[in-house]
N, C-alpha and C positions, 0 to 999 in steps of 0.2 A: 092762509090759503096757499094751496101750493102752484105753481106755474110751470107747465112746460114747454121746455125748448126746442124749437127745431130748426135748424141750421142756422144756429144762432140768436134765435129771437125768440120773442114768449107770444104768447097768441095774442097781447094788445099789439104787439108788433115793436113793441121795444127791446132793445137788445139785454142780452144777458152774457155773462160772462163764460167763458169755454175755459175753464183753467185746464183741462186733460188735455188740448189742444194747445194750449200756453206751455204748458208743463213737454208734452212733446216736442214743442220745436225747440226747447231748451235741452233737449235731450241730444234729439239730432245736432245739434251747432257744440254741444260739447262731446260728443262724436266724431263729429269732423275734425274739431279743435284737438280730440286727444290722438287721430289718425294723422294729421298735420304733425302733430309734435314727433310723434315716432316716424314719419317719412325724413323729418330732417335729421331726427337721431341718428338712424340708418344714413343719409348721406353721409353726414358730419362720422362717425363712425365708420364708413368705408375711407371718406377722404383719408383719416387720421391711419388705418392700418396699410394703405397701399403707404402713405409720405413714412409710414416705422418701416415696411420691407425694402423699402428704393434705400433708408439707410440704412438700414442692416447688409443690401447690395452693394451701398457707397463703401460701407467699411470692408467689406470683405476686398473689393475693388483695391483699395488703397491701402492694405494691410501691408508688412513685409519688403517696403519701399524704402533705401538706406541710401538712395544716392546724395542725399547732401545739397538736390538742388533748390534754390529760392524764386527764379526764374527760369520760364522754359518756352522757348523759343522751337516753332515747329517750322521746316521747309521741305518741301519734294517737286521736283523735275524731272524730268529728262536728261538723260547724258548730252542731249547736244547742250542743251544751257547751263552745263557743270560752270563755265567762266562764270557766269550769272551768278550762277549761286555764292560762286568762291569768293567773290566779290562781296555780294550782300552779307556774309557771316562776316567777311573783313571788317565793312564798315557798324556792325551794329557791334562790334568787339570795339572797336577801336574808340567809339564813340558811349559809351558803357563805363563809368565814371561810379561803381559803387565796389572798390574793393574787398568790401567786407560780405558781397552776397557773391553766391556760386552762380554762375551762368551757365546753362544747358540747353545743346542745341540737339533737336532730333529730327535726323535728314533721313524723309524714308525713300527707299526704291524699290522700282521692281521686282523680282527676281532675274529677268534678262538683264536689268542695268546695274544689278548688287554691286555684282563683284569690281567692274570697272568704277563705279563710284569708289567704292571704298578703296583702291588704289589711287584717287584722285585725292578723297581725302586724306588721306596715309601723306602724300606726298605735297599736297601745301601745307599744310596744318602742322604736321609731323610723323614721325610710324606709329606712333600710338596716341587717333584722336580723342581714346576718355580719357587718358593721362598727363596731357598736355607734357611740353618738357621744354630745352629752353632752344629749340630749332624752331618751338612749334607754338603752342597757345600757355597763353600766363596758366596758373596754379587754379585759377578760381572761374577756368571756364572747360567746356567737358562738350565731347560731341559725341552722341549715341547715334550709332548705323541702326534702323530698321526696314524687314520691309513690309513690304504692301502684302496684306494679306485679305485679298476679296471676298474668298470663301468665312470669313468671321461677319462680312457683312451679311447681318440679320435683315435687315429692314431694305427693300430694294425704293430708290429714291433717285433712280434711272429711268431711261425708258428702251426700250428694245434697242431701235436706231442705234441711241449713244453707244449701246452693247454691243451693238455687231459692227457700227466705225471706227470703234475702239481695239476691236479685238487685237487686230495686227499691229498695231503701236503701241499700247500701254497707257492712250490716251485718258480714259475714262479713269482709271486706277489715281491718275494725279490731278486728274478733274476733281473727284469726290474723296480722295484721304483727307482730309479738313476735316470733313463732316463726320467721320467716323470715328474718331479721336479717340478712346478710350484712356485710363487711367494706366491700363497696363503697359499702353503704348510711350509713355511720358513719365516713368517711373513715380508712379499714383499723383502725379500734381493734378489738380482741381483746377488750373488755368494754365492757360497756355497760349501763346500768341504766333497764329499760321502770318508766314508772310513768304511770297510768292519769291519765285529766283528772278525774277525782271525787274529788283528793287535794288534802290541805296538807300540805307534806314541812317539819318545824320542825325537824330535826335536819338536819347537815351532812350533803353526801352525799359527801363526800370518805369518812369512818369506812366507807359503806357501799362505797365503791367499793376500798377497802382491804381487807376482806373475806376473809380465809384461806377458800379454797373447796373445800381440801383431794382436790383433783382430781375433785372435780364440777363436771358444765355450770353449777351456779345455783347461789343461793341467794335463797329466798323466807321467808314466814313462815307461818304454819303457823295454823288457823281451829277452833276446838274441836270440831265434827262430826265423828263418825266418818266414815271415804269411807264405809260400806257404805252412809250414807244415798242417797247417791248414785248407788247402783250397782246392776242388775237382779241379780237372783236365779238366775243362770247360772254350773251349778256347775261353765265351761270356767274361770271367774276363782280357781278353784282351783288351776289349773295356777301361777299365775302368783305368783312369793315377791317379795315386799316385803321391802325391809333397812328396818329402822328400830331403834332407841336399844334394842326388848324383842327385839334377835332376828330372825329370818328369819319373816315369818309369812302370813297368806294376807292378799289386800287386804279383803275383811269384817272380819278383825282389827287395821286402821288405827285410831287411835284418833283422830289428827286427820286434814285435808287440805288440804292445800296450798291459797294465794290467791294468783293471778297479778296483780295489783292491783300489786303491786313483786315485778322480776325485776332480781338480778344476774345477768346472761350472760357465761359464757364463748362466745364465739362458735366457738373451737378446740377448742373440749371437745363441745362441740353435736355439731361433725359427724365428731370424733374417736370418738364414742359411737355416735354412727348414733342418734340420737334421735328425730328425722323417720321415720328407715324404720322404728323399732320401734311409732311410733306410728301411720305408715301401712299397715302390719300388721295393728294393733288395729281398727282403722276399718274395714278391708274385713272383717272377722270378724262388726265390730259388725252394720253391713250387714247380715248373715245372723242374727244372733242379738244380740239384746239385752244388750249390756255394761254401760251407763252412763243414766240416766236424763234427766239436764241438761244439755245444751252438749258441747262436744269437752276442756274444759277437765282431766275425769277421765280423758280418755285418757292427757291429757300426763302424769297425776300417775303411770297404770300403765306408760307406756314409758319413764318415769324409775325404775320398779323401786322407787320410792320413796328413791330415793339423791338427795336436795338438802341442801344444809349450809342448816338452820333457822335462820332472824334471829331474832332475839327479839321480845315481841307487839306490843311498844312503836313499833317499824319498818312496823307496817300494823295500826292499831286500827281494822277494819272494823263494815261493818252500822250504821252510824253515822245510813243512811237508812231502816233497818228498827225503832227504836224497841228494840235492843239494848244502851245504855249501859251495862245494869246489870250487865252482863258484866264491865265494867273499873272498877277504882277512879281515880277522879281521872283518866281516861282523855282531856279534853279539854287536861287541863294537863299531862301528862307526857308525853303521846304525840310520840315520832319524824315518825313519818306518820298523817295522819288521812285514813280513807276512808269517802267518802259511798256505796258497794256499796248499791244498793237502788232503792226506785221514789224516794226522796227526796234530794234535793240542795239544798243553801243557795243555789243560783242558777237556780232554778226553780219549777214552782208545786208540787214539794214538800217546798217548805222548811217549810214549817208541821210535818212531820215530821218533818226532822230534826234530828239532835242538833251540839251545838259548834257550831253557826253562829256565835256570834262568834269563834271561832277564821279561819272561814273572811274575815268581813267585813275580819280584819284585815290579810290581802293580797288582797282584793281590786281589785286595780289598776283595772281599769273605774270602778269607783265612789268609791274612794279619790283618782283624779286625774283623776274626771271626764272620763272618755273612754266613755261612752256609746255615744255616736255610732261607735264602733271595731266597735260590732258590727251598726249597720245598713248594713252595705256590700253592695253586691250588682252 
């Protein structure tokens, strides 16, 4: 006897089976399942051909680069902080204890402060700082002049303001050269270590350039302020998860912040990450609403998600120009790197503030071997 079904059931009312209905939703689910497979092919296949053109970018980048160096060492200032700087190259020479690697230092400037740097350099160092010779730097250390060149910056990671209070000093230019690094700037090295002219580096910088970065762009050291000090009361920075050592948390829950004062860079990592674009993202937001209170510096710390491998304190004992000491024990005698951060400096008029000045006296190369005269060039 035959039975028919209507929406499911047979006329006693018992159920009967729907295989075309069975049979369809097996259809639809391996459907979905084989659109599923090719949406992640397609990512996984985008992923893979942008990470082959960024190397084929890297290599092109880094091709044709014969300087010989192992280590590279970046700085740029101002001509008034030439002593600063002259000092800071002194000590992290002098204190540099691996004769068998080539040291490279690359001092960029303006174009207004070119030419007077490089007379400064010429004259402590010696007349020819890539050549070293025996008035001026050992065989196995090398200092390349460049300058700042703005128009190369692609990616804008300013904000107007910085632009037009920088215009007349050159400010902005030695605010953000760090961040723009390039390969071609550092004769193709892949790392490179910014460290600021308001420093004395007494630890070897090879340890730092050694550095397990555990596939982050940096590593820096880390300053006791929470960021929220720093950050406007814009509840869009909610959005935004910070990794750090407690967990995933919002950036008001930072408990320190990063100090650009010493940066290990990966340079491959930088743009492997899109660092630049996530910070030039931030910036055009800020523009519209209030993210950060002081400088651009807090943006870097937010489009790094908070993921940098932290040095230890001893590698940048800051606020040295702020009447801070008592922050560190024995901080003038232990310290990696000493930094003058503040209105006060050992080689200017306000040294009377600050702290460890005779740490600083004691690579002070201008005055140590009487070369004065190396900073009235003009």
């Amino acid at each position: 006897m035959e039975y028919y079904c209507y929406n499911g059931r047979r006329m006693d009312g018992s159920c009967c089976h729907s295989r075309g209905r069975i049979n369809r939703q097996r259809i639809i689910r391996r459907i979905l399942a084989l659109f599923a497979g090719i949406a992640v092919t397609g990512i996984f296949y985008q992923f893979t051909q942008e990470e082959r053109m960024l190397k084929e970018r890297w290599s092109a980048q880094t091709a044709n680069y014969t300087s010989g160096c192992d280590i590279a060492i970046a700085m740029g200032s101002d001509v008034s902080s030439s002593r600063g700087m002259f000092a800071s190259i002194h000590s992290i020479v002098t204190n540099f204890h691996q004769p068998e690697k080539n040291l490279c230092f690359f001092v960029f400037s303006t174009e207004a402060d070119y030419e007077i740097r490089k007379k400064g350099l010429d004259c402590v160092f010696g007349s020819s700082t890539q050549e070293g010779g025996e008035d001026g730097l050992s065989s196995n250390v090398q200092i390349f002049h460049r300058k700042i060149d703005r128009d190369v910056w692609d990616i804008v990671v300013y904000t107007q303001d910085e632009l037009m209070q920088g215009a007349s000093n050159d400010t902005l230019e030695y605010a953000y050269a760090r961040y723009y690094l390039k390969p071609a700037d550092v004769e193709g090295m892949q790392r490179v270590i910014w460290v600021d002219s308001d420093t004395i580096v007494r630890g070897d910088v090879n340890e730092l350039y050694d550095w397990d970065l555990k596939g982050k762009a940096l590593a820096a050291a880390s300053y006791w302020e929470p960021l929220r000090n720093y950050l406007c009361t814009n509840p869009r920075l909610m959005k935004i998860k910070m990794k750090t050592l407690d967990g995933e948390v919002t950036p008001f829950e930072v408990k320190k912040h990063m100090n650009n004062g010493l940066l290990v860079l990966d340079l491959y990592q930088m743009q492997r990450q899109r660092i630049l674009q996530k910070w030039h993202d931030l910036v055009t937001s800020h523009e519209l609403e209030c993210l950060w209170v002081q400088g651009g510096d807090q943006g870097f710390h937010l489009a790094l998600n908070g993921q940098y491998e932290e040095l230890p304190n001893a590698w940048n004992v800051g606020y040295l120009g702020k009447q801070e000491y008592h922050r560190y024990t024995n901080a003038c005698q232990n310290a990696k790197m000493l930094h003058w951060n503040g209105f006060g400096k050992p080689y200017n008029e306000g040294r009377s503030i600050s702290l460890c000045v005779d740490q600083f006296d004691m690579f002070d190369i201008v005055s140590t071997q009487n070369k004065g005269e190396c900073l009235r060039l003009d």
